[in-house]
C-alpha positions in Angstrom: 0.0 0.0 0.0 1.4 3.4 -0.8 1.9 5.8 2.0 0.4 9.0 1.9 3.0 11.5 3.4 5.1 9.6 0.7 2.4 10.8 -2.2 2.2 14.1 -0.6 6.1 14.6 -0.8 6.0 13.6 -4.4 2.9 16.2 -4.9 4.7 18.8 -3.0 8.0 18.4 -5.6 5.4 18.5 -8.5 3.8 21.7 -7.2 6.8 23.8 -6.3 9.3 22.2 -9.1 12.4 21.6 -6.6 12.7 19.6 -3.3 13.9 22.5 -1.3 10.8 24.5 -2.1 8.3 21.2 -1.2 10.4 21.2 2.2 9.5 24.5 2.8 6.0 24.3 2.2 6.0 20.7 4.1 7.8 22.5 6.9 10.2 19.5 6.4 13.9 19.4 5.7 14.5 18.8 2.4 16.3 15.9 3.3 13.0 14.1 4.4 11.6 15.0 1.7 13.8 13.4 -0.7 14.1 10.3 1.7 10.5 10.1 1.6 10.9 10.1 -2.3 13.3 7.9 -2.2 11.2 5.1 0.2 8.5 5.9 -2.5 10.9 4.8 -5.3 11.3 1.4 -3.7 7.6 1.1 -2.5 6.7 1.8 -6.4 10.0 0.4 -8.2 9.9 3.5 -10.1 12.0 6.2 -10.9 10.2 9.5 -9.8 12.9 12.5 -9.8 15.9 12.5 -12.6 18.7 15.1 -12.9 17.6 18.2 -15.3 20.8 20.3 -15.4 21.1 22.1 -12.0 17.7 20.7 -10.6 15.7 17.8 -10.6 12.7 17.0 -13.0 9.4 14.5 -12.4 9.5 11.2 -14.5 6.2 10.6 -17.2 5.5 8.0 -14.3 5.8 10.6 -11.3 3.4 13.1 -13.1 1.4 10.2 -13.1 1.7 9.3 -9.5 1.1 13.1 -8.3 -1.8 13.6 -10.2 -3.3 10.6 -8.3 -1.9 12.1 -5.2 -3.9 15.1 -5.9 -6.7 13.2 -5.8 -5.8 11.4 -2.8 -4.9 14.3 -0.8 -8.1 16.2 -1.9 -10.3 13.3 -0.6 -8.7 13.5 2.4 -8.9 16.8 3.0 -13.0 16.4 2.2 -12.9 14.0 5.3 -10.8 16.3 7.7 -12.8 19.1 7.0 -16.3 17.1 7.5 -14.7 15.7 10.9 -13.5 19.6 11.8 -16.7 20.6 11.2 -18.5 18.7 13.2 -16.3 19.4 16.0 -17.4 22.9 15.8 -13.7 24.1 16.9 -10.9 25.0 14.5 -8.1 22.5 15.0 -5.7 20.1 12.4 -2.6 21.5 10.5 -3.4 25.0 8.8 -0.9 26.1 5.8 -0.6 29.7 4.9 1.2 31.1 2.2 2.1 35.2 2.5 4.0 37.6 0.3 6.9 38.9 2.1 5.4 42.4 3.8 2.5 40.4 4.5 4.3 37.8 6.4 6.3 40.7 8.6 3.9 42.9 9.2 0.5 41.2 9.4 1.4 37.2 10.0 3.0 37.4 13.0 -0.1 38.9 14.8 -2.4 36.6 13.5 -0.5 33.2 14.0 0.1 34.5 17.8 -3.9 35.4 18.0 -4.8 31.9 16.6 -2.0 29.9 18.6 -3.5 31.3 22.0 -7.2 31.0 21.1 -7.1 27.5 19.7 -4.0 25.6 21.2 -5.4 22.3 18.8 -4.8 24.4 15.6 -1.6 24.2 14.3 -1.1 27.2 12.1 1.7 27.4 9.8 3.2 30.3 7.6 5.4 30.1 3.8 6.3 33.4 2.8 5.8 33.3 -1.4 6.0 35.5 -4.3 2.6 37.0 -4.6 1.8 35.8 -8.2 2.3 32.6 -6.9 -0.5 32.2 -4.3 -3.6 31.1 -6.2 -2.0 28.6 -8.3 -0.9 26.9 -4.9 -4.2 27.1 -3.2 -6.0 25.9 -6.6 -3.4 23.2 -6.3 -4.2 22.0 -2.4 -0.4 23.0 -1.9 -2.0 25.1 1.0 -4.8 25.5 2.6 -5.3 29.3 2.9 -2.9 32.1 1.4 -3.4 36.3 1.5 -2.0 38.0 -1.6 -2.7 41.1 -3.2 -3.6 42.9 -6.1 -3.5 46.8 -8.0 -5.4 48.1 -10.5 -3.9 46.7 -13.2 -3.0 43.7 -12.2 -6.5 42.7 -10.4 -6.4 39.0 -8.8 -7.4 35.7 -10.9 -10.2 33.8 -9.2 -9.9 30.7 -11.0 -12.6 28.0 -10.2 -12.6 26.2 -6.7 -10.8 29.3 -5.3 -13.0 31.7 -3.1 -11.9 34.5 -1.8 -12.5 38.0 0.8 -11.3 41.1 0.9 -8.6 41.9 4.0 -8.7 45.6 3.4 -6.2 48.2 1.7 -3.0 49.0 1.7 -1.5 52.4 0.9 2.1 53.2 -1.0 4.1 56.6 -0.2 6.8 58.1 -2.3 10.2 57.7 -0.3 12.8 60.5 -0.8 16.3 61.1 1.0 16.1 64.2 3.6 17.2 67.2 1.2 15.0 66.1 -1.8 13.0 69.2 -3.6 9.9 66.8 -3.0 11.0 66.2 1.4 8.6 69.5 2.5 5.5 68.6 0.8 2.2 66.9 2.0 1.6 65.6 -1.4 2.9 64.9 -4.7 0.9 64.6 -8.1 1.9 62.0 -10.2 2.9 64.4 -13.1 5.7 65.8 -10.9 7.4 62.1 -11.2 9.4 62.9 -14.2 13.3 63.1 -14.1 13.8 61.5 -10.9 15.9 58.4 -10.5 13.6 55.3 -9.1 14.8 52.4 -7.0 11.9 49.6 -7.1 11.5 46.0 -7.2 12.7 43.7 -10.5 10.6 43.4 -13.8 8.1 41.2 -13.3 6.8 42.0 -10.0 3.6 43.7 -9.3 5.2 47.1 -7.9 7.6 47.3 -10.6 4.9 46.9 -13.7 2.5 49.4 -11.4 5.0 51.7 -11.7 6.6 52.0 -14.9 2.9 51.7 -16.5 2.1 54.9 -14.0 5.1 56.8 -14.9 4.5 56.5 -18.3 0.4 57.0 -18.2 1.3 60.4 -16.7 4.0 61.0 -19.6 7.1 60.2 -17.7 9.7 57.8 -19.3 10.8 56.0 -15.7 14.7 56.2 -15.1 15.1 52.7 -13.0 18.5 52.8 -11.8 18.5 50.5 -9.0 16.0 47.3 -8.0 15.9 45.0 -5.2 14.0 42.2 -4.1 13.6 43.4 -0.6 12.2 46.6 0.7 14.6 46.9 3.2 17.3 46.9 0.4 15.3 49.9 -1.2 14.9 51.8 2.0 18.7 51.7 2.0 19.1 52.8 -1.5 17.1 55.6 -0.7 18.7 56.5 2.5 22.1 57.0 0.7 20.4 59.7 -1.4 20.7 56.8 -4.7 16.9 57.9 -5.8 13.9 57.5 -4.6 10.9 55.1 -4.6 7.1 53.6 -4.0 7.1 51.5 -0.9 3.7 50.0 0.7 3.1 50.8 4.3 2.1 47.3 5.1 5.2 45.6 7.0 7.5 48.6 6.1 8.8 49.4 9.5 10.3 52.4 10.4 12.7 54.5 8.3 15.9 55.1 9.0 17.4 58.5 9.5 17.5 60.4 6.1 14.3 59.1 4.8 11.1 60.8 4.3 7.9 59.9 3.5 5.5 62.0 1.3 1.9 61.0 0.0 1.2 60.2 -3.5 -1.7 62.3 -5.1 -4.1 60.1 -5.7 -2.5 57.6 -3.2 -1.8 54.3 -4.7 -3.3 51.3 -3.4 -2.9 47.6 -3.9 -6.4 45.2 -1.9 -5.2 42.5 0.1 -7.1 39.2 0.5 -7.4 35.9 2.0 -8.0 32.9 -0.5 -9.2 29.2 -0.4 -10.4 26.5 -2.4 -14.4 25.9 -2.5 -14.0 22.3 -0.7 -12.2 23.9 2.4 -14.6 26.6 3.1 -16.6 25.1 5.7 -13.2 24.6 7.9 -13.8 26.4 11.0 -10.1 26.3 10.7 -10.2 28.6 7.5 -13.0 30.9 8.7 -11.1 31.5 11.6 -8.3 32.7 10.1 -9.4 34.7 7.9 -11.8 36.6 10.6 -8.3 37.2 12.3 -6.4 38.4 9.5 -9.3 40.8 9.2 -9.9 41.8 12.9 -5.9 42.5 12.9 -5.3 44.3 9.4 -6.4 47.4 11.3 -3.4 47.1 13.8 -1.2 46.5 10.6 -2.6 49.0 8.5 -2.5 52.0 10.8 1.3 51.5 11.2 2.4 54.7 9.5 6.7 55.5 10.2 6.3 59.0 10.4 4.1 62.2 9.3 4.0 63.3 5.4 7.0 65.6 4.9 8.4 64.1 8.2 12.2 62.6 8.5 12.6 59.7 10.0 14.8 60.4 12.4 12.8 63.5 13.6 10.2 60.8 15.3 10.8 60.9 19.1 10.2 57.7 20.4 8.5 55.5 17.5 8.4 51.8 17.8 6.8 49.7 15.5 7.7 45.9 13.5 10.7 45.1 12.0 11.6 46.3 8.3 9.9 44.7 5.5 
């Protein structure tokens, strides 16, 4: 008989392409997972994983095998959340996926809240690229994940995935202390043009929201620097290297040199909490997300200093650790 943490190993390494990514998600080592693989290997005598290059890549026969896993682990799933429900109490293994300032500045909150109100729910957190999310809840990689979306890039709903709204989460122009723009309590978007912008690589949400802005309002953008991190562009900005469009949400306060100042309209991205259709009636998942909305206010309201303010100006802020 196959053994199912085996199969869900095997699905894990289908879903996320490598074995340190389906450790992560597991909350395994990737060690187990690939000696889980390996025990499968012998249970099926099958080859599952070859060498691709650098990486590893699923035989015609392990497709096979995961795609029944799918099933299996779906079924399973039906039959943890009927006996959950019936309990009436959240409880079980809870998987949440989070984009990084999500995972710092909301996360933390919520998985405390739901560890001390329901000691048999074992809440766990992946931090993930945001474009990532749906596909891995559509997938039954996890069971709940929060992402995000902006006006022009609004969130897919594919079928089987519900989803509610969190709430909103404002972005503010960053300059260094001595910038033409550091005195204002607004800036319109058609005063963008000639500045030198640090922001996040191609391909990310807050990079593509910002180049298509810049260039709405008839601004060729000038990207001179990117990260992946905010912290990193904080920093960037900090040493007077440009300047940049930073979400509050998990931002943390600014160092010394750096000043926040309001877009005009403010830009937004919408946060929310997904799941798939056959998970819904978890008390387990309506809990959670009825936490990540009763703390998004906490989160939200975190602001590192008044418009026009420096950093370093703010006598005795405290608030969570940089993004």
């Amino acid at each position: 008989m196959l053994d199912l943490q085996r199969l869900r190993a095997l699905h894990a390494v289908s879903v996320h392409g490598t074995v340190g990514a389906a450790a992560a998600a597991l909350g395994y080592t990737p060690s187990a997972v690939s000696q889980q693989i390996t025990k499968l290997e012998r249970e099926t005598r099958t080859v599952l994983l070859e060498r691709a290059g650098r990486g590893i890549r699923l035989t015609d026969e392990a497709l096979q095998l995961a795609s029944v896993a799918k099933e299996l682990l779906a079924i399973v799933e039906r039959a943890e959340t009927g006996l959950e429900e019936r309990r009436g109490v959240p409880a079980g293994r809870l998987t949440i996926a989070a984009f990084a300032s999500a995972a710092r500045g909301l996360l933390p909150r919520v998985l405390a809240d739901l560890a001390r109100r329901h000691p048999a729910l074992d809440a766990r957190l992946t931090e993930v690229d945001p474009h990532l999310s749906v596909d891995l809840v559509a997938k039954g990689a996890v069971d709940l994940a929060v992402a995000h979306d902006w006006d022009i890039a609004p969130l897919p709903a594919p079928a089987g995935v519900e989803h509610a709204v969190i709430g909103d989460d404002a972005c503010d122009l960053l300059v260094p202390e001595g910038h033409a723009f550091a005195g204002r309590t607004g800036v319109r978007r058609e005063e963008l043009g000639g500045e030198r912008w640090i922001c996040q690589p191609p391909g990310r949400v807050c990079h593509d929201w910002l180049v298509r802005t810049l260039r709405t309002a008839g601004h060729e953008p000038d990207l001179v620097h990117t990260a992946e991190e905010n912290p990193t562009l904080v920093a960037l900005v900090a040493a007077g290297l440009g300047v940049a469009l930073i979400p509050r949400l998990g931002r943390g306060p600014l160092p010394p040199g750096v000043v926040e100042v309001p877009l005009d309209p403010t830009p937004v991205r919408r946060l929310y909490a997904l799941w798939r259709t056959g998970a819904a009636r978890r008390p387990a998942i309506a809990e959670a997300v009825r936490v990540l909305r009763e703390q998004w206010p906490t989160a939200s309201a975190h602001r590192t200093a008044a418009p026009g303010t420096p950093a370093h100006r703010q006598a005795g802020h405290v608030g969570p650790a940089a993004s």
